[in-house]
N, C-alpha and C positions, 0 to 999 in steps of 0.2 A: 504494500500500500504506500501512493507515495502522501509524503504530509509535506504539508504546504509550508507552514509557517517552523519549518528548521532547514539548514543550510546542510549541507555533503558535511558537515563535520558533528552532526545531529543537536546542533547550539538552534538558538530560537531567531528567528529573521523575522522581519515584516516582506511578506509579500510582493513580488513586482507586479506592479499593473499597468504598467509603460505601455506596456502594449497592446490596451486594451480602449476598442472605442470607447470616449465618453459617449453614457444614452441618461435618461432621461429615468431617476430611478427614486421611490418612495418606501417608506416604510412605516407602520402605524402600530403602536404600543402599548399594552393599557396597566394597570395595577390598581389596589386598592389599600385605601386605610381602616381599617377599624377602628370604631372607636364608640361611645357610652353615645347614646341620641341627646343629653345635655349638650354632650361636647359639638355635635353636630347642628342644634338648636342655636348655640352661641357662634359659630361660623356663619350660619343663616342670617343670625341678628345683629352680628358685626359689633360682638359684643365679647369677642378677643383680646386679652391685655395687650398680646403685643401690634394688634391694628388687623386691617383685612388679611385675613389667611390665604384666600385664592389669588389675589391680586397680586402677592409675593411669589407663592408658591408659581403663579406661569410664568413669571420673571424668571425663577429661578430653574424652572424647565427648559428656558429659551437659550439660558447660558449655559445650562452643562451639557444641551446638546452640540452648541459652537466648542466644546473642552473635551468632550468626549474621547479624542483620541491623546488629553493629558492625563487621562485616567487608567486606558486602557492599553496596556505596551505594544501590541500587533495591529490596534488599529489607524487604520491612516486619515491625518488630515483633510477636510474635507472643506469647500467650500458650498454650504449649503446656501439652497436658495427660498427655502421656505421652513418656519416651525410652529406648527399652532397647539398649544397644549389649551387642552379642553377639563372639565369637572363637572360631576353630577352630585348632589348631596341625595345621599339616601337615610332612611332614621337611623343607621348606625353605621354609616362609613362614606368616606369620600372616594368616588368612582376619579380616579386621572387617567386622561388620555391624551397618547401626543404622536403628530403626525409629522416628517422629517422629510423634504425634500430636498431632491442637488442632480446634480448631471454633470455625472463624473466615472470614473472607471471602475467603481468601488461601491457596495451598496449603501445606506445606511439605517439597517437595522440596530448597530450599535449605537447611534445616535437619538433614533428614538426611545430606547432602553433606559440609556442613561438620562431622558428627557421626564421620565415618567420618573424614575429612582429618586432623581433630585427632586423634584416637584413633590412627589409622596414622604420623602423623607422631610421636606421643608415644612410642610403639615405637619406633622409629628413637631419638630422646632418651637413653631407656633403656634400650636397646643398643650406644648407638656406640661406648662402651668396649670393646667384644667385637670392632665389624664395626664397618666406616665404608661397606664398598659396599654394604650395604641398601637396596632400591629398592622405591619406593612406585608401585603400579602399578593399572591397572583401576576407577580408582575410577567411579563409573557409577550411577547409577539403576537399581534392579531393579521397581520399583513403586511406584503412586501412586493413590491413588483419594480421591473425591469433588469437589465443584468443579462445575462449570459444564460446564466438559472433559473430566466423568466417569474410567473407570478409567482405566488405561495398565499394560501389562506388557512386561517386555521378551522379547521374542520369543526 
C-alpha cells in the first residue's frame, strides 16, 4: 500500500499537489454542544456574562478555518474563498455548522473541521460560567465535493 503522507525514508511529508489542476472544491461540517436548556435559554436571551455566544463563536469559526493548516502538520495552506458557519439552538444543545470553500489543488475538508471545532469549543469558553459539563460531541463531515475523488455525502 502506498501512503501518501511519508517520504522513501518512511518520515512524514506533506503531500505534493503541484500537479494537480486547481477545480472548484467544498466541504461542509457539522458538531454539536451539549448543554442544560438554562444554558441554552440564556444564549437565546443574550443573557451570557461574557456577551453574545454565537456572534463570537462564527468569528471564531471563520479564523480557524483560515489557520487550519497551523494546526494540522500535513495539511496545506489554503486560500479559501468562502466560510459560513451557521447555528441552530435546540433545548439542550447548540447544533454548528460550517461550510469551507476555495479552488485549489487540495480539498478542504480539514478546514471545515477545524471550523466547527473552534466554533463548538468557543461555546463551551462562553459558557463555562453557566455549565462546566458541556460536551462537545459528533463533530463529523456531512459533505464534500470536487477533487479528483469527486463528491462524498454522508449516508
Amino acid at each position: 500500500m502506498d501512503f501518501t503522507h511519508f517520504n522513501e525514508q518512511g518520515r512524514a511529508r506533506m503531500v505534493d499537489v503541484s500537479g494537480k489542476a486547481p477545480t472548484l472544491r467544498a466541504a461542509t461540517a457539522a458538531g454539536t454542544v451539549k448543554m442544560q436548556p438554562s444554558t441554552v435559554a440564556a444564549i437565546r436571551s443574550g443573557g451570557v456574562p461574557k456577551g453574545d455566544v454565537l456572534a463570537v463563536a462564527q468569528v471564531a469559526g471563520v479564523m480557524a478555518a483560515k489557520r487550519a493548516s497551523d494546526l494540522i502538520p500535513m495539511c496545506h495552506p489554503l486560500a479559501l474563498t468562502a466560510v459560513d458557519v451557521r447555528f441552530a439552538l435546540r433545548e439542550d444543545a447548540v447544533d454548528v455548522e460550517a461550510t469551507v470553500k476555495c479552488r485549489g489543488e487540495t480539498g478542504v475538508e480539514m478546514e471545515a473541521l477545524t471550523a466547527v471545532s473552534a466554533a463548538a469549543l468557543t461555546v463551551y469558553d462562553m459558557c463555562k460560567a453557566l455549565e462546566k459539563g458541556m460536551e462537545i460531541t459528533d463533530v463529523r463531515l456531512l459533505e464534500k465535493t470536487g477533487g479528483k475523488s469527486g463528491d462524498w455525502r454522508r449516508a
